[in-house]
N, C-alpha and C positions, 0 to 999 in steps of 0.2 A: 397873824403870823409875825408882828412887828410892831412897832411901837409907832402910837397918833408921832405926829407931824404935821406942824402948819410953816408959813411964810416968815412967817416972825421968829423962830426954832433954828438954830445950824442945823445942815442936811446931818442925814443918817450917816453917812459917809465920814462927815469932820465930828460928829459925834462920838463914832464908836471905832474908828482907827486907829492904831501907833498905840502908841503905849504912855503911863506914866508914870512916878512914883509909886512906891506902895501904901496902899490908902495903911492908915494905923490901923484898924482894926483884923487888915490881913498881915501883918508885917510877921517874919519868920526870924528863925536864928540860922543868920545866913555864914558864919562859922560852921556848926555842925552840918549844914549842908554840902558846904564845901567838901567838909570831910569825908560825906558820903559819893557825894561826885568820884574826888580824888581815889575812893575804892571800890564805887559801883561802873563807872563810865569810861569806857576804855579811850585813852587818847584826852579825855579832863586834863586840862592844864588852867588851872589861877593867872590873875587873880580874878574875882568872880564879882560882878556886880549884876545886881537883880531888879529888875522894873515890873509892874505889872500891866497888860494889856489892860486898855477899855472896854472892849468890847467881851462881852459874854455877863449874863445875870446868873448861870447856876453854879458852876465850879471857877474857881478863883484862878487868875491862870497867869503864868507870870514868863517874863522872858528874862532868861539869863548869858548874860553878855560876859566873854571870856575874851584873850586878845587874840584866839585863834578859831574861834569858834562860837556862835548862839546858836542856844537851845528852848527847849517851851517845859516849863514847869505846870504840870494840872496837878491838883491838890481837891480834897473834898473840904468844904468849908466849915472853918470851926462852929462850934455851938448844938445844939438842938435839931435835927434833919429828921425829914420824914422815912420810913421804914423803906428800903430800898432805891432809896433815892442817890444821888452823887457816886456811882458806882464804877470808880475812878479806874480801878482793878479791872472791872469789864471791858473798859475802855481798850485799857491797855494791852489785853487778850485778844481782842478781834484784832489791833492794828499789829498787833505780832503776827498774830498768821494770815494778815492780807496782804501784808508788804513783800514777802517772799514770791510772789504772785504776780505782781508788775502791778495789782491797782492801786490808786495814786492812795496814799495814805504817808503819812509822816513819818521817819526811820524812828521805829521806838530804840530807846535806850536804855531803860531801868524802871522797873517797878520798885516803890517801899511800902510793906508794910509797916514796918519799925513806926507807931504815933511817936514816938520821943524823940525821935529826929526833929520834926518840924511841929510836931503838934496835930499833924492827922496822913493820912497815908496818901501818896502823891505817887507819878510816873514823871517821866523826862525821857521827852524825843525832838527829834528834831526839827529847829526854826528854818519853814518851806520859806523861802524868797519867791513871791509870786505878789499878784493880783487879791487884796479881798474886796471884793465889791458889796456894799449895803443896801443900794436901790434896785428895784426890781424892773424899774422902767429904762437902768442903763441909761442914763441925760450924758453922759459924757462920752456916745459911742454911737456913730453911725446905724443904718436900717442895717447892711450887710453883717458889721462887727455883731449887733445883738443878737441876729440868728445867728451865727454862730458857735457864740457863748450859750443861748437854751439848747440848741442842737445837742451842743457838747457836752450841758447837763444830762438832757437827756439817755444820752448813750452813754453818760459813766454810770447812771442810775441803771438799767438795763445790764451795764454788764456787771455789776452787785448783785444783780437778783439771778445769774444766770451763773454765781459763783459756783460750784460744785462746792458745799457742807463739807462732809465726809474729807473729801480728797483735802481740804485747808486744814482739817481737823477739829473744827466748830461743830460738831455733833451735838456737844454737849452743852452746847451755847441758850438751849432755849429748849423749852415743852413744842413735841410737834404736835398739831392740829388744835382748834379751836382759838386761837390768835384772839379774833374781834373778841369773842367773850369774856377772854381772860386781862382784856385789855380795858375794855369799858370796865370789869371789876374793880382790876388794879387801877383806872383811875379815879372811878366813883369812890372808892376808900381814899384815896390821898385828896380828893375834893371836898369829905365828910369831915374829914382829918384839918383841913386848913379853914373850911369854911367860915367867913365871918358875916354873912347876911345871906338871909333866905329869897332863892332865885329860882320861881314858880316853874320857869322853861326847863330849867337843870334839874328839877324834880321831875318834870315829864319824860324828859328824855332819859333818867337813870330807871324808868321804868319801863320807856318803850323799845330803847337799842337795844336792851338784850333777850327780846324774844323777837325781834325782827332780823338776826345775824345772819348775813349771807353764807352760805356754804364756803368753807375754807378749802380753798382748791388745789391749793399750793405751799410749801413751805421753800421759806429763802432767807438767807440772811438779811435783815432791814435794818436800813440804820437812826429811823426814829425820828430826826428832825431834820430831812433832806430839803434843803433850800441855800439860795445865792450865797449867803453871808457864811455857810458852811462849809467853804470851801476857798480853796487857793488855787485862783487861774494862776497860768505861766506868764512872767512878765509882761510880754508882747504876742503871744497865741491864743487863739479861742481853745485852748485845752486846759481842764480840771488836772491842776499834778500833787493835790492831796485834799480828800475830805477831812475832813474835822469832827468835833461834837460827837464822838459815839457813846455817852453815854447812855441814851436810850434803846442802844441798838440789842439786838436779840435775833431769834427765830421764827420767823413768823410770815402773815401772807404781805408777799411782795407788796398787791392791791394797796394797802395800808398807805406804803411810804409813796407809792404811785400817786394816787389819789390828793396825798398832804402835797405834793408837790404842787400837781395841777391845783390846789388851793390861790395859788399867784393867780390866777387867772379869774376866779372869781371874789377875791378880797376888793374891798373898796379904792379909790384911787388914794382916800385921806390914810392910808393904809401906806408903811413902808414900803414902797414898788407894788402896790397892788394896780390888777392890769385892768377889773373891769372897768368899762364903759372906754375905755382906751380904742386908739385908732391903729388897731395891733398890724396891720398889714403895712401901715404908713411907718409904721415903726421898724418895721422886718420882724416883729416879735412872730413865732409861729404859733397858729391857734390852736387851744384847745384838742380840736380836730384832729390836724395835723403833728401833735405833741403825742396823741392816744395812736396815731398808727406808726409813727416812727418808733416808738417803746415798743407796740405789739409786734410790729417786724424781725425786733432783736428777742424779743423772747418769746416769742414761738406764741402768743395768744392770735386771736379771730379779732377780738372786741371787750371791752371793759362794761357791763350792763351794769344799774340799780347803782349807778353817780352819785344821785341824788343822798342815795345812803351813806355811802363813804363821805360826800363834804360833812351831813348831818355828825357822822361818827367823828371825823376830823375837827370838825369846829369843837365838837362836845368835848374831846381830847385837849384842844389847846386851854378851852376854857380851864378844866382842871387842872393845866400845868400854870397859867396866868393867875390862880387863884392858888394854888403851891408857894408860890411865889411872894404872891402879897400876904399868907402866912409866915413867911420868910422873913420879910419886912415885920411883921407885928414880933414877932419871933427875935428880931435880931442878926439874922444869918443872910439874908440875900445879901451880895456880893455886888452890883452895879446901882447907882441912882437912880436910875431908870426903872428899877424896878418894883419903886414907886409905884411906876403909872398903872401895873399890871393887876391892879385889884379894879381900877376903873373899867378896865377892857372885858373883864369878867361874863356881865350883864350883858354887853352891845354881842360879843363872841353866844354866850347863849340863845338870843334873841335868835342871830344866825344862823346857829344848826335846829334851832325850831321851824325856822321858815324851809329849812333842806328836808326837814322829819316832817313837813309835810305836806311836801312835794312826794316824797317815798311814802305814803300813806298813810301817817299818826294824823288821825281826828281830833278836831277840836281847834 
């Protein structure tokens, strides 16, 4: 779920925080933008200077610094993308109708699709002042403060999936029923699509996860890539006061984004915050265990059964989106240095949901 790190590495943290120039090859025409501020953004006042964040490999994402206001610029990245990929506009669509809502998301402010503005179609909402944290193991925060902070994960996840659709207006946001199958599809194509070396596990598994699909039992809004660094604590509260990153997000079964989350828990420790073999109690982290009955409490399930499958689906998912990625890079188009490393993690990611596929029953 994150990028290796060793001793010798700057943390995750002084890596992918704050912000810097715009690299050249994202730079805009930040006149015409202006201009669209000045008549898309109510209350826009100049003059406008624009930085880009570190942190993020898929969409390019910038902060624009006014003298009375910052705001966050998402943009789809110029160049060559895969078919439904950087779906900037979908973004923008769920955070419009969650924010009327009270759930923490970012106040949007404008969609464009005009490409001649800047060169590809962007949104602009508002820069949250909060907390982003990068490690999963929390080193800068008390046993108490870190539960806290997963608590609070957990139950902003929880009350995402417990959104009423319909009543937000997100109906039309996603195909209901068969989720896993349509998703191991959708990423077996964008894996086939990027792939640059043949990886025996990723061929087992694009043949065994979809005739092993657990029953889709539920439909909810999911936001795709739910984890720490997705998010803006409140400066000084263990409270989420905006998720991030909905590009992946859609209609689908909750289990999904559940399951990717509880992923922290069993990733490697050489792994960005990954918790296993960790002294989770010494830590205040809550286990597993206790992460699976505080979610079913808030939404109404008994128990989450057939784990084993969901990490296996889970790993198999990241695999194709880290291998997306290092297409990206052959390509041209990925957006952070880092994303680099993500053609390496590929294989070690595969490996992983083979050893989950089977545990859940795949032979051999």
């Amino acid at each position: 779920m994150a990028e290796p790190t060793s001793a010798a590495q700057p943390s995750a943290q002084e890596t992918f925080s704050g912000t810097k120039p715009v690299e050249e090859r994202h730079r805009i025409d930040e006149a015409a933008l202006a201009r669209w501020l000045e008549a898309n953004v109510a209350g826009y006042r100049g003059p406008l200077e624009v930085r880009q964040f570190k942190g993020g490999q898929s969409n390019p994402t910038y902060q624009l610094v006014t003298p009375g206001q910052k705001y966050v610029l998402r943009r789809k990245p110029p160049g060559k993308l895969l078919p439904s990929a950087h779906a900037v506009d979908r973004e923008f669509k769920v955070i419009s109708a969650l924010h009327p809502t009270g759930f923490p998301v970012a106040r949007p402010f404008g969609l464009c699709t005009d490409e001649s503005v800047i060169g590809t179609i962007f949104y602009v909402m508002d820069n949250v002042e909060g907390r982003i944290l990068w490690d999963g193991t929390l080193p800068d925060y008390d046993p108490a403060q870190r539960r806290a902070i997963y608590l609070a994960q957990t139950d902003t996840l929880a009350a995402l999936h417990t959104t009423d659709v319909a009543k937000v207006g997100l109906s039309d946001y996603g195909k209901p029923g068969n989720y896993f199958a349509r998703q191991i599809d959708r990423w077996t194509k964008q894996y086939l699509a990027s792939e640059t070396q043949k990886i025996d596990t990723m061929d087992k598994l694009i043949d065994w996860l979809p005739k092993t699909v657990p029953a889709d039992d539920q439909t909810s809004i999911v936001h795709g890539d739910y984890r720490l660094d997705n998010m803006i604590l409140h400066p000084t509260e263990p409270r989420v006061i905006a998720v991030l990153d909905w590009e992946l997000s859609t209609l689908g079964n909750p289990l999904a984004d559940f399951t990717y989350f509880l992923m922290n828990w069993v990733m490697p420790s050489d792994q960005r915050g990954g918790l296993a073999g960790a002294d989770l109690k010494a830590m205040g982290i809550p286990s597993i265990a206790e992460t699976v009955e505080r979610y079913c409490a808030r939404t109404g399930r008994s128990g989450i059964p057939e784990t084993e499958w969901y990490f296996a689906y889970n790993l198999f998912r990241l695999a194709a989106i880290c291998q997306g990625i290092a297409g990206r890079v052959r390509d041209g188009t990925a957006a952070s240095p880092q994303a680099v490393m993500m053609g390496e993690r590929v294989p070690v990611l595969a490996a992983a949901a083979y050893g989950f596929a089977q545990k859940a029953g795949l032979a051999g």
